[in-house]
TINU-987226 format. One line per 3 residues: number of its first residue (from 0); their letters; for each residue x, y, z of C-alpha. Coordinates in Angstrom, 1 decimal, m for minus. Layout:
NUM = A = X/Y/Z; ...
END
This chain:
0 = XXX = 23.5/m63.2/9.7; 19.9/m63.6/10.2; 19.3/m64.4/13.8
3 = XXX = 16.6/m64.1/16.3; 16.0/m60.3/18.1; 16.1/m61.6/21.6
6 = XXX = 19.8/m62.3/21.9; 20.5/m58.2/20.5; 18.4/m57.0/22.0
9 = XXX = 19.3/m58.8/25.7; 22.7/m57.7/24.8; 21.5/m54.1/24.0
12 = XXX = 19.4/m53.7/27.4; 22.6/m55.5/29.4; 25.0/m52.6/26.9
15 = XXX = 22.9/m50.0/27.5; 21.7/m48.9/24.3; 19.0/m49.6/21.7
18 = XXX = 18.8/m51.5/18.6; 17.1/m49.8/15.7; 14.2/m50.9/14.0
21 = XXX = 14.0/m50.2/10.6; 10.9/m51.0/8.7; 10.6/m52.1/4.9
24 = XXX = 8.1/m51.8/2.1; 10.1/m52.9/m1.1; 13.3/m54.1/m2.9
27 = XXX = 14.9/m50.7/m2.2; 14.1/m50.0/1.6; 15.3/m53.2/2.3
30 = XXX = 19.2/m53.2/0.1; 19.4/m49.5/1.5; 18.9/m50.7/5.3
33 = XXX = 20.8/m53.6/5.2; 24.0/m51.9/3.3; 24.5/m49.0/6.0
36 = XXX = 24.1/m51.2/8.8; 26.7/m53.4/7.4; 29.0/m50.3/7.2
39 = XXX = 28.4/m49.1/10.3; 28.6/m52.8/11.8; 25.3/m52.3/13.8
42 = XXX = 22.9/m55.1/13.6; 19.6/m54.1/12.5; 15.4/m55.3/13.0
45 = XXX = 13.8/m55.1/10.0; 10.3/m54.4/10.6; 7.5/m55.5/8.1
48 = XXX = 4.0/m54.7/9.1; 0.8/m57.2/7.6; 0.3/m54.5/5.2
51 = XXX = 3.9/m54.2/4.2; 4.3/m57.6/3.8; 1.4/m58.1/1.4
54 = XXX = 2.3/m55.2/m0.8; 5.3/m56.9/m1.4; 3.8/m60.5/m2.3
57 = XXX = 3.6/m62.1/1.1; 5.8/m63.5/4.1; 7.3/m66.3/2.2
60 = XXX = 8.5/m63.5/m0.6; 9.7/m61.3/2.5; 11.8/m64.4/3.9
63 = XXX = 13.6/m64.9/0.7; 14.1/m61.3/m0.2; 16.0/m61.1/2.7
66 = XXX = 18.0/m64.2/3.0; 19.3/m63.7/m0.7; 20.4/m59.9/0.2
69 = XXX = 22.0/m61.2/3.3; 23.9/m63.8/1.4; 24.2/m62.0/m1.9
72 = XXX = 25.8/m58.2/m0.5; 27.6/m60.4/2.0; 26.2/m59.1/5.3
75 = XXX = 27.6/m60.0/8.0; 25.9/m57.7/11.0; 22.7/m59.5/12.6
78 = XXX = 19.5/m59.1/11.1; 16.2/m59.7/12.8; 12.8/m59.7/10.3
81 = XXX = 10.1/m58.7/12.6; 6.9/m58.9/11.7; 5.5/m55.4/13.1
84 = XXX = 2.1/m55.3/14.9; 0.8/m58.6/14.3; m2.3/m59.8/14.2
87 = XXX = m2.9/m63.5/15.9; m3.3/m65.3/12.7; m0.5/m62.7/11.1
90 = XXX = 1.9/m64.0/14.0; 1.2/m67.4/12.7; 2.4/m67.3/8.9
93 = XXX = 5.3/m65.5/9.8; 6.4/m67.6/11.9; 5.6/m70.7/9.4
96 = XXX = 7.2/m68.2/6.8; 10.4/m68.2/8.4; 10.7/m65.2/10.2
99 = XXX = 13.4/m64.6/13.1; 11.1/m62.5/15.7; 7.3/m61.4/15.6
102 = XXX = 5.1/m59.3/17.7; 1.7/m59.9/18.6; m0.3/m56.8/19.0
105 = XXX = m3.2/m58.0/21.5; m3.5/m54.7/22.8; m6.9/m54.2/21.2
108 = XXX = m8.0/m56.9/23.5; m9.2/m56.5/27.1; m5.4/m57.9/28.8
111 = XXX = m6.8/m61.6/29.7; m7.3/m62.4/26.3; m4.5/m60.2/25.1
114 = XXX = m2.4/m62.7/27.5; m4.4/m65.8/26.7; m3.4/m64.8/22.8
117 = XXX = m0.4/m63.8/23.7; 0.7/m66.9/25.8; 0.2/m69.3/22.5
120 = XXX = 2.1/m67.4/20.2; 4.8/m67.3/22.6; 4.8/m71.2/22.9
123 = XXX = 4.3/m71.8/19.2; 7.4/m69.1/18.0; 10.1/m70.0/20.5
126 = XXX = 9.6/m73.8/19.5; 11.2/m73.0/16.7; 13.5/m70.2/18.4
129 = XXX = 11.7/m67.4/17.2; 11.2/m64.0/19.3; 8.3/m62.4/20.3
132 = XXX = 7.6/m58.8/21.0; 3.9/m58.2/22.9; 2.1/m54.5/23.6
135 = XXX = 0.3/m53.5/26.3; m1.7/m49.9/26.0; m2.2/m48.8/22.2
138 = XXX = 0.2/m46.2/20.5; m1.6/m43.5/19.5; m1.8/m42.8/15.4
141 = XXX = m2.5/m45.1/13.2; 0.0/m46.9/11.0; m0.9/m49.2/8.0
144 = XXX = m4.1/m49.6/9.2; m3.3/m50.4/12.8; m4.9/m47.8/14.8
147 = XXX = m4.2/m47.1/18.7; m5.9/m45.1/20.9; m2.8/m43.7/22.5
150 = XXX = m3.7/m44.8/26.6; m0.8/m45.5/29.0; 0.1/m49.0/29.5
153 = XXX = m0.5/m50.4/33.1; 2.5/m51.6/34.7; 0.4/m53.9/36.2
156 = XXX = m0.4/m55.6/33.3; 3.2/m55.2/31.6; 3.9/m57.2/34.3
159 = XXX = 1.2/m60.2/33.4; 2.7/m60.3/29.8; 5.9/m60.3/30.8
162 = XXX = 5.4/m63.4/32.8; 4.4/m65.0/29.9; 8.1/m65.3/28.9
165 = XXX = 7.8/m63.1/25.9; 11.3/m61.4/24.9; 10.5/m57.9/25.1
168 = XXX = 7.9/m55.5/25.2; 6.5/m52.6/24.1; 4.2/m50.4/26.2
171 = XXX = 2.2/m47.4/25.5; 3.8/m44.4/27.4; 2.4/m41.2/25.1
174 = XXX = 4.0/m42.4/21.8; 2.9/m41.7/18.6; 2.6/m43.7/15.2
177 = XXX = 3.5/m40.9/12.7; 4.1/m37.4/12.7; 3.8/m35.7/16.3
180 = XXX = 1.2/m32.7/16.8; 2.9/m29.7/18.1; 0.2/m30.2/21.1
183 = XXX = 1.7/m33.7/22.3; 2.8/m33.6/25.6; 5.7/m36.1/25.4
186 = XXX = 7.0/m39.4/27.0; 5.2/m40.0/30.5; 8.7/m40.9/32.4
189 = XXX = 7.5/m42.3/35.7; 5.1/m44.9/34.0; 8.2/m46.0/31.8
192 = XXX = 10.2/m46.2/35.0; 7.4/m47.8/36.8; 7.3/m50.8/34.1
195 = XXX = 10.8/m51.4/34.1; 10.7/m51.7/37.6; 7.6/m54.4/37.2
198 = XXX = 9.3/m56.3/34.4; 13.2/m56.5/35.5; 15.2/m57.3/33.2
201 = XXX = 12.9/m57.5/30.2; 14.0/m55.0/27.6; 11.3/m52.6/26.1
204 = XXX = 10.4/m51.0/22.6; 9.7/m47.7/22.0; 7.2/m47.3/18.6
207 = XXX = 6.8/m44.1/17.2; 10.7/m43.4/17.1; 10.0/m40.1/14.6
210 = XXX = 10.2/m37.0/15.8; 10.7/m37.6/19.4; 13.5/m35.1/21.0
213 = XXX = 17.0/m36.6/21.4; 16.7/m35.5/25.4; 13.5/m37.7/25.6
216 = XXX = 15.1/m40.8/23.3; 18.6/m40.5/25.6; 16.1/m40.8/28.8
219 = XXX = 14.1/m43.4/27.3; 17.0/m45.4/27.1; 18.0/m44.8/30.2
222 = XXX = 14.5/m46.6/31.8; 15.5/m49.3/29.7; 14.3/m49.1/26.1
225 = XXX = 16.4/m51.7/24.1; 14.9/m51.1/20.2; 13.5/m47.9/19.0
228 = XXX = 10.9/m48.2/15.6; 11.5/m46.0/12.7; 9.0/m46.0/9.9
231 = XXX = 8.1/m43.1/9.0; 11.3/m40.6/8.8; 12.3/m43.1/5.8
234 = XXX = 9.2/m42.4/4.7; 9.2/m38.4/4.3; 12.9/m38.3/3.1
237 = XXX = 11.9/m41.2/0.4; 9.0/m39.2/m0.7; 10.8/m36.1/m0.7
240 = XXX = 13.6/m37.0/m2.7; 11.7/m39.2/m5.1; 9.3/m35.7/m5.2
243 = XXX = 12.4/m33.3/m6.0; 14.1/m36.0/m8.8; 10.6/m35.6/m10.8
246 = XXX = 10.6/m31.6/m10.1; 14.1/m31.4/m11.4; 12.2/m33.2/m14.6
249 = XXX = 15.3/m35.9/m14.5; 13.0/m38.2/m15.4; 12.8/m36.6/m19.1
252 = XXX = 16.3/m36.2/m19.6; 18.2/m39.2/m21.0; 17.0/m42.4/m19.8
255 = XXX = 15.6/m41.1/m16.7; 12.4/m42.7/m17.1; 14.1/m45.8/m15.7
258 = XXX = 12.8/m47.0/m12.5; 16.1/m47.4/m11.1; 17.0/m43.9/m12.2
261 = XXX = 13.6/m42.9/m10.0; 14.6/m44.8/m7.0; 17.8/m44.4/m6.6
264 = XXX = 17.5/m40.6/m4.6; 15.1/m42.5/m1.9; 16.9/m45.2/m1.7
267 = XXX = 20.3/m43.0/m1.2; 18.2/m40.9/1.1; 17.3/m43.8/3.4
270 = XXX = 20.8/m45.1/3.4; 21.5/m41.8/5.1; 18.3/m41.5/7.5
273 = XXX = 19.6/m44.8/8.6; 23.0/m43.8/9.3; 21.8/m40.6/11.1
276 = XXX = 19.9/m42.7/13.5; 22.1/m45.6/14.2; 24.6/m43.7/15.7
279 = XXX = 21.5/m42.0/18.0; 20.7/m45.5/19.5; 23.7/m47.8/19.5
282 = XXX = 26.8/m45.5/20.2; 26.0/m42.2/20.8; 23.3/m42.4/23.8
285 = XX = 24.8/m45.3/25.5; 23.9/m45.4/28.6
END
């Protein structure tokens, strides 16, 4: 069922436990997501950043992808499709496109007009009962061409957005967009507490879900994170398989040159990065 992401993800903070965010980039990503989340009855956000959502032949094209895969594999978990660091004008045609949830990333903006921004997207997406995510200090990394600079949020300002009546928020904390550095110095704790305290009962979104320590993602939870972002761990075990099929030369044997031939070992290894890390966020570190 596609819904909204505010009513999970309310019912994940109340629960105690986070909601995965899974993003897509093709045909593939997308079935592979949807059918393990289905079997393991977890509802799902599927994230789709501008970038993504081009490469695939827009937000209308994204919309209907998803609604006939929902309908056609008979899906019957919730499914959010978020669009993932939005730009202001992004925000807008994907909410015109039909999307359930979107964030606006005004954190590039000095916070007045990062809540001045924020405030009319907010207005303009839950007329048509349509969540919205907002950030408040850049993640650090860079991900399809959205770079952050990786300072800590103010809980101050969490606050000021929150205000705004968004549904949740995320909130740089010393997360990172991609692969970690064996130098990062991991999740700052008392400026995650120190937001939740600031924002109540407004459930929070950890980005940069890869490669953070299960001790760190069980305490993040605990401070209440409600949806945790994984991009790129689908990404390395799609390239890695698709790599190995092509080693293996499977492609020359038979009629292995067929694309869905080629696919099909990122697309079953996906279907089991997602299944690894369901279990991390909705059941297993329950609070």
């Amino acid at each position: 069922m596609l819904v909204s992401a505010e009513k999970m993800l309310q019912e994940a903070f109340k629960g105690g436990y986070a909601v995965g965010q899974f993003n897509i980039n093709n045909l593939e990503w997308t079935k592979a997501i949807l059918l393990t989340s289905e079997e393991e009855k977890s509802p799902v956000i599927l994230g789709v950043s501008e970038g993504a959502a081009k490469y695939m032949g827009g937000y209308n094209t994204v919309v209907g992808m998803v609604k006939g895969m929902i309908k056609d594999l008979d899906i019957t978990v919730d499914v959010s499709i978020h669009l993932d660091h939005g730009s202001f004008e992004g925000a807008k045609k994907a909410i015109e496109a039909g999307f359930t949830s979107v964030m606006f990333d005004g954190s590039k903006y000095d916070i007045d007009e990062n809540i001045e921004k924020t405030k009319e997207i907010v207005e303009l997406a839950h007329s048509k009962g349509i969540s919205v995510e907002a950030e408040v200090g850049s993640i650090s990394g860079e991900e399809d061409g959205v770079e952050g600079i990786g300072e800590l949020a103010s809980p101050d300002e969490c606050k000021r957005i929150a205000d705004l009546g968004i549904d949740f928020l995320a909130a740089g904390i010393g997360n990172i967009h991609g692969r970690y550095p064996e130098n990062w110095k991991g999740l700052d704790f008392e400026v995650l507490e120190e937001i939740k305290n600031k924002t109540k009962n407004m459930p929070l979104v950890l980005h940069g879900g890869t490669g953070i320590p299960e001790d760190m993602i069980k305490k993040s939870i605990s401070l209440g994170v409600s949806k945790i972002n994984v991009n790129t761990e689908c990404q390395l075990v799609f390239q890695e398989a698709t790599r190995k099929y092509f080693e293996e030369k499977k492609d020359l044997q038979g009629k292995g040159y067929d694309p869905r031939k080629i696919l099909a070992p990122g697309f079953d290894a996906i279907k089991e990065k997602v299944r690894e890390k369901n279990p991390y966020f909705w059941i297993k570190w329950k609070r």
